[in-house]
C-alpha positions in Angstrom: 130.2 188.9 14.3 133.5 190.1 13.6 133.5 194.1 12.8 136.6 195.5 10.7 138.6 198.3 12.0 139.1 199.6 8.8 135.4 200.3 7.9 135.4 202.3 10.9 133.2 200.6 13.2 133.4 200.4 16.6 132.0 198.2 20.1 130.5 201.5 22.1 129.1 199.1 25.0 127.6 195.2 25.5 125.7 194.2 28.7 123.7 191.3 29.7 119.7 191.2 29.7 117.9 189.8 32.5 117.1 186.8 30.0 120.6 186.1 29.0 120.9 187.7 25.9 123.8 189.5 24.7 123.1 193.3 24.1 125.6 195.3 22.2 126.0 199.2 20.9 127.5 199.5 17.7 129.3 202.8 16.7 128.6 203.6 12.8 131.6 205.5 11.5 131.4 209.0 10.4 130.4 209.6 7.1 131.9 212.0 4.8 130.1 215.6 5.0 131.9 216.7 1.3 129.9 214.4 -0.3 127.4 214.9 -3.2 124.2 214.2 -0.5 125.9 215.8 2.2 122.5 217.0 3.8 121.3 213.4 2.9 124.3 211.3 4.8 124.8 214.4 7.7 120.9 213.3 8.9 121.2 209.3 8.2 124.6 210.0 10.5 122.0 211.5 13.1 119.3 209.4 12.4 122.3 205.9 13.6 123.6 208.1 16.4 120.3 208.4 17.7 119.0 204.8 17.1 123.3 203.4 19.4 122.2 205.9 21.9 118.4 204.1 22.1 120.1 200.9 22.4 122.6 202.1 25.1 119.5 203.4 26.8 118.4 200.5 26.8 121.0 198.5 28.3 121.4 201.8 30.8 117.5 200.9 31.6 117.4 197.1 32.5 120.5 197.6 34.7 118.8 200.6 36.4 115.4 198.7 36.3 116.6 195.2 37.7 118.6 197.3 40.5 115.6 199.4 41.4 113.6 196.3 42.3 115.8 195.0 44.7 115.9 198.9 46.4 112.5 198.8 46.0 112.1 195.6 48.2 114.5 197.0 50.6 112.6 200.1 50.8 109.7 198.4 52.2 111.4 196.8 54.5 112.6 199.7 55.6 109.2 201.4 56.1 108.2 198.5 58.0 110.6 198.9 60.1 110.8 202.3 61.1 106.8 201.8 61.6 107.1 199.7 63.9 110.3 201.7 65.6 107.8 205.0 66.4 105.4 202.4 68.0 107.9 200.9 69.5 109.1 204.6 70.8 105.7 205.5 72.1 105.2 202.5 74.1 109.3 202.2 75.2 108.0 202.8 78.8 106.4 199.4 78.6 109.9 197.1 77.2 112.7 196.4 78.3 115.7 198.9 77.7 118.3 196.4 76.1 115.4 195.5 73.8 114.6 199.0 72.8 118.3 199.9 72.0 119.1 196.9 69.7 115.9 197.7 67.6 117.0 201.6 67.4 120.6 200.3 66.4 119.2 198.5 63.8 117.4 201.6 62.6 120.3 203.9 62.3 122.0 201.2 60.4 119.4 201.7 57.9 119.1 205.5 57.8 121.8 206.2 55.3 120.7 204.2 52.8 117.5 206.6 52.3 119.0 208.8 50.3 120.6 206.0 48.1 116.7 205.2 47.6 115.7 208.8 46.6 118.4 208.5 44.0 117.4 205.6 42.6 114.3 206.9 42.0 115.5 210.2 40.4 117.9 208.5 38.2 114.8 205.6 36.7 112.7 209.1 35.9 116.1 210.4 34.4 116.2 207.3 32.1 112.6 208.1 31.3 112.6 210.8 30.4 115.8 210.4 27.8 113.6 207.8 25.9 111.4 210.0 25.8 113.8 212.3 24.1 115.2 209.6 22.1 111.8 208.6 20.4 110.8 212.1 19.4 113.9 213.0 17.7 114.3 209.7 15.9 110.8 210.9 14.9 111.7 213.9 13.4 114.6 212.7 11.8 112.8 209.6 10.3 110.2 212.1 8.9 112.2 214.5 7.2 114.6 212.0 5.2 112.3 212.8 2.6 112.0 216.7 2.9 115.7 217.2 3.5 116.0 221.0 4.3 112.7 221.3 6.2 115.0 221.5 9.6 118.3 223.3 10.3 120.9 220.4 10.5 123.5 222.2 13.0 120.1 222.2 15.8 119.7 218.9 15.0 123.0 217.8 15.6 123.3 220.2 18.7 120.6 218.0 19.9 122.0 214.5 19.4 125.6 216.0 20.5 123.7 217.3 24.4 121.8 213.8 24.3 125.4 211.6 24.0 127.0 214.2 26.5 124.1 213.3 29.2 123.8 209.7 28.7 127.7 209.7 28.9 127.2 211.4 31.9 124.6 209.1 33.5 126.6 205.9 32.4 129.6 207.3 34.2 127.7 207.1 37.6 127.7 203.3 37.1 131.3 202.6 37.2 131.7 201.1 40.6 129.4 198.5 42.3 128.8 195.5 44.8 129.2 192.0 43.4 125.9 190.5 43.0 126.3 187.5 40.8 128.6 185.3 38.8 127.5 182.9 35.4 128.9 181.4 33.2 132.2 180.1 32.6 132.9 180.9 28.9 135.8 178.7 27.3 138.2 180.4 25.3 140.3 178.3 24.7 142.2 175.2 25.9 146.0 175.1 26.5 149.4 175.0 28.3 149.9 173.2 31.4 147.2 172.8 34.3 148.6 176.2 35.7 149.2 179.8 34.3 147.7 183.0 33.7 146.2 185.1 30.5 144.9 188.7 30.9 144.4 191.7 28.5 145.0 195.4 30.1 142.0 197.0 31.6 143.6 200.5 30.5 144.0 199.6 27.1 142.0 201.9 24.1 139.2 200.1 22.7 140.8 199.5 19.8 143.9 197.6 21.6 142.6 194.1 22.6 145.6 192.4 23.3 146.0 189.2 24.9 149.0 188.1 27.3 149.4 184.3 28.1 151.8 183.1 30.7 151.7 179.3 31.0 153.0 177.8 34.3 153.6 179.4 37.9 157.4 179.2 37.8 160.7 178.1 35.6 159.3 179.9 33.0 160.2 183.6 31.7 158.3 183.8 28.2 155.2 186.0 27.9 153.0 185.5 24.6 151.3 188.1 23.1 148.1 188.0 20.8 146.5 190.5 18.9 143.4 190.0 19.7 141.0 187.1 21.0 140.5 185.4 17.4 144.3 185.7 17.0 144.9 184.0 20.5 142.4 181.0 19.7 143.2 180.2 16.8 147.3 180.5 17.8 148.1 183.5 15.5 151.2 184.4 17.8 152.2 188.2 17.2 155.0 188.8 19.8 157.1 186.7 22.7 159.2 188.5 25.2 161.9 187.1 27.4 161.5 188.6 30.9 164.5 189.0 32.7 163.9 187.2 36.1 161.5 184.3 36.1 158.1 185.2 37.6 156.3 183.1 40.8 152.8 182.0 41.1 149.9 182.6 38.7 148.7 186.5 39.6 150.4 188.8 37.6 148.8 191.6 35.7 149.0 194.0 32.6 148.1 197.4 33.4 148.6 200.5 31.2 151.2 198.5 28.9 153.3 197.1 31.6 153.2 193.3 33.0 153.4 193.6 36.8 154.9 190.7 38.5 156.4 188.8 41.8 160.1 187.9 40.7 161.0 183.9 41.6 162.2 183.0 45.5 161.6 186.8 46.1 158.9 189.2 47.6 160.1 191.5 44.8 157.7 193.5 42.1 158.7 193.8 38.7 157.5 196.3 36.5 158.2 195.3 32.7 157.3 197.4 30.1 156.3 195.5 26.5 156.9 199.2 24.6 160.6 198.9 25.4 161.4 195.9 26.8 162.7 197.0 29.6 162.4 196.5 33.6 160.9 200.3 34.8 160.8 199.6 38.0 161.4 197.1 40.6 160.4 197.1 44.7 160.5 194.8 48.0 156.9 194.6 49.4 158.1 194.6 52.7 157.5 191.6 55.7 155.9 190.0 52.5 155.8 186.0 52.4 157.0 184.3 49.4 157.9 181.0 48.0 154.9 179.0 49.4 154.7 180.4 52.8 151.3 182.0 52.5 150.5 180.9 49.1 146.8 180.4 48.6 145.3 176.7 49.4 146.3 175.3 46.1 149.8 176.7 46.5 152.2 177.4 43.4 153.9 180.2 44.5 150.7 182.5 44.8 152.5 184.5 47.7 151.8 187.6 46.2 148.8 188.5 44.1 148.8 191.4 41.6 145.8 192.6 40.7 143.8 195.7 39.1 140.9 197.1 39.5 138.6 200.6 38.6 140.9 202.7 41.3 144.1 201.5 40.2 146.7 199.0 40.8 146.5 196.3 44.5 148.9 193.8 46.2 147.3 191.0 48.3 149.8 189.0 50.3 150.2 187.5 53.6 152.9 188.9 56.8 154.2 187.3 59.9 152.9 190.6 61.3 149.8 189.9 60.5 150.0 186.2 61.7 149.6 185.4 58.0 146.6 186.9 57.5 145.9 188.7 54.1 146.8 192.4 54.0 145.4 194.5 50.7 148.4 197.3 49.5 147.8 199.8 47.0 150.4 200.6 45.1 151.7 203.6 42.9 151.9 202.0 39.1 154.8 203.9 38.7 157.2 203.3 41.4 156.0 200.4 43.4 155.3 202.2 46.1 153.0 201.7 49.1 149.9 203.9 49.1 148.2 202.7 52.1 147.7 198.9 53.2 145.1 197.3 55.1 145.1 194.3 57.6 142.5 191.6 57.6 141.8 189.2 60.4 141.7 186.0 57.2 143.9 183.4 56.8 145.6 183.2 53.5 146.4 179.7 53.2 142.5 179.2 53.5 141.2 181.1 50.8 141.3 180.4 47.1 141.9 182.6 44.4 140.9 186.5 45.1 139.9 189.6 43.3 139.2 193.5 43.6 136.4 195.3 42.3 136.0 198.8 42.9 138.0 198.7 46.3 136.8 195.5 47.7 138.9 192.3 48.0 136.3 189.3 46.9 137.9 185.9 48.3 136.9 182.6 46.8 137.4 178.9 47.8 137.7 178.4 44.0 140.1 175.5 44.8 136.7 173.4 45.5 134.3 171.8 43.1 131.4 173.8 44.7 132.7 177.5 44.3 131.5 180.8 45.7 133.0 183.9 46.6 132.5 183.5 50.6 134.2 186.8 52.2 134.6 190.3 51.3 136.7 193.2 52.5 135.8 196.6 51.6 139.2 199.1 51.9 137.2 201.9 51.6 135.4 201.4 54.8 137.9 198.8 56.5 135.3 196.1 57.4 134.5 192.5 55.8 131.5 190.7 55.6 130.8 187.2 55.2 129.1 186.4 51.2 127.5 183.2 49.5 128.3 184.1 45.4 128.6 180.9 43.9 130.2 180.2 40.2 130.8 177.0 38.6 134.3 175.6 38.3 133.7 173.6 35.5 137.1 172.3 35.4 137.9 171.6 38.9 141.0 173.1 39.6 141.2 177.4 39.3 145.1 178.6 39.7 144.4 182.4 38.3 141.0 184.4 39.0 141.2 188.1 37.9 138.7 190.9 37.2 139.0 193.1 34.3 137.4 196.6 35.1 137.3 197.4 31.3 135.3 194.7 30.1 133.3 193.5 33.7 134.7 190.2 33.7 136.6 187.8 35.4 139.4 186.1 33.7 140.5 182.4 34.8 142.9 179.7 34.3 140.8 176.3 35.1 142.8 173.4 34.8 144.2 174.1 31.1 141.1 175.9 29.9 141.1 179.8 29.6 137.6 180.6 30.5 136.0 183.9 31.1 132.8 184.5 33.8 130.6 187.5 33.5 129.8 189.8 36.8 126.8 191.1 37.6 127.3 194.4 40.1 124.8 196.8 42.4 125.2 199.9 41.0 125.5 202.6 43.8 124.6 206.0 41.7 126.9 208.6 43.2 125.1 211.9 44.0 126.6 215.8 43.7 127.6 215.3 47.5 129.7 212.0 47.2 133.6 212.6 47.9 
């Protein structure tokens, strides 16, 4: 359903329900308090802010709820475990040494997640208790419709204004999480050559959704702008800009109004801006391959990937260095720069299209028909693991795979088609004591 901008309306969140259904939290706009009924539209006001913020409670809920099962299960195990660790302990005269240290190993691995399981289960009382909340003031504003003037109308709105400010506060602890799942893919649309790229910029206001489409991985320097998703499939063109270099490979990125991207038979970044049209900055990512050294397998230029995530802006490449392994940069948005870089032990020119979320690189072998996201390297504690995520490549052939933190999706370019796959993440709540 297509909402107009102008009557004020606005997306607050959408999320996925275990069964597949599509939940979304609709905004109402604010009325006008100078009316005739202002008593009468100030409490209806109330009575729809309090009915989004049931829904988003909602959504908030079966996140937390499918999330607290699978702690649940590992709490168990857990117990188990360290049951069978004190027996273990008592009788350790009786075993053998080596045994008795790789069971107590195994243990402390386990130890910190305890208190990630007594927040779990202070956060699903949390949520129960703001229904709670939720259902007795939508009764008392339900029930005094009729006998306007029976309750003081700045309490009331105190109340609703402290309930938004701590479910605002609880949904912010879900911004960053573990990839769980992939489903779909959802065609957009179905255009341009077999390889290219289309993104829309995760720092955008929710009012901006443009598109950016960039068909092709080289000889090419036009960019395509849409104003929004109906406007880019049905064709409704708003802007083109002619970039000054031609760009190499599929992985660029838009990020905070700029397009990010590796300039042609170069290991240059260019930073263009689309407010002025103009190249802000530009940067050598040092000892980095280019021009189908370390592409990844299906090659077209895909040296250097650009790519953006909840903490900011990434390079993934490949050095001689590194013996053409993949290395992870962080880079300043503004200058280029090099924050900090980290060196993995995998090959480049084996792994498929790649993506961050929330710190971790997330490698796929999305060049094959039977496509999973099979390695994982997290730069916040500098050690990979080996995954089995699998998502369909309907279309055979993926050149462009990129996550969008804004709307928890992955974008793709399969074979032609612009499709978009939903992400399912394990939500981590951070506590008072988190860094």
């Amino acid at each position: 359903t297509q909402i107009s901008p102008k009557e004020g309306w606005q997306v607050y969140s959408s999320a996925q329900d275990p069964d597949g259904r599509c939940i979304c939290t609709v905004v109402a706009p604010e009325q006008n308090l100078c009316s005739r009924d202002a008593k009468s539209r100030q409490l209806r006001q109330l009575l729809e802010k309090v009915q989004n913020m049931s829904q988003s409670i909602e959504v908030l809920n079966l996140r937390t709820q499918r999330d607290f099962q699978y702690v649940l299960k590992m709490e168990t195990q857990m117990k188990g475990l360290k049951a069978k660790f004190r027996q273990i302990e008592d009788d350790r005269k009786t075993l053998m040494t080596k045994h008795f240290q790789e069971l107590k190993e195994k243990m402390d691995e386990l130890l910190p997640l305890i208190p990630v399981l007594e927040q779990y289960k202070t956060d699903a009382k949390l949520i129960t208790q703001f229904k709670e909340e939720i259902r007795n003031l939508s009764a008392v504003l339900t029930g005094i419709q009729e006998e306007i003037g029976a309750y003081d109308y700045d309490e009331l709105h105190q109340r609703v204004l402290s309930l938004e400010t701590r479910l605002r506060d609880c949904m912010k602890k879900l911004t960053c999480g573990k990839l769980m799942k992939i489903t779909g893919p959802i065609t957009v649309k179905i255009s341009g050559t077999r390889f290219g790229a289309w993104m829309t910029d995760p720092l955008a206001s929710e009012k901006n959704n443009r598109v950016w489409y960039m068909d092709s991985y080289t000889n090419n320097k036009i960019v395509r702008e849409y104003k929004s998703i109906a406007d880019f499939v049905s064709g409704a063109e708003s802007r083109t800009y002619n970039l000054p270099f031609k760009w190499a490979g599929t992985n660029h990125v838009v990020y905070n109004g700029s397009l990010y991207f590796n300039k042609y038979q170069s290991n240059i970044i260019i930073k263009y801006s689309f407010d002025t049209g103009r190249v802000l900055a530009q940067r050598s990512l040092e000892y980095a391959g280019f021009h189908n050294v370390y592409p990844y397998t299906w090659g077209g230029f895909s040296d250097i990937d650009l790519m953006a995530d909840e903490l900011g802006l990434w390079a993934v490449y490949a050095t001689n260095q590194n013996a053409g392994n993949i290395v992870i940069s962080q880079l300043n948005p503004d200058t280029l720069e090099v924050l900090k870089s980290w060196s993995t032990g995998y090959p480049k020119r084996s792994a498929g299209e790649s993506f961050m979320i929330c710190g971790t690189l997330y490698v796929t072998n999305s060049h094959l028909t039977g496509a999973k996201v099979y390695y994982s390297y997290s730069t916040k504690t500098s050690t990979y693991e080996y995954t089995d995520i699998p998502f369909h490549n309907q279309y055979f052939h993926i050149s462009m795979l990129d996550y969008n933190a804004r709307d928890r999706a992955l974008y793709a370019w399969n074979n032609g088609h612009q499709v978009l796959f939903n992400v399912t993440l394990f939500h981590v709540i951070k506590t008072e004591d988190d860094t």
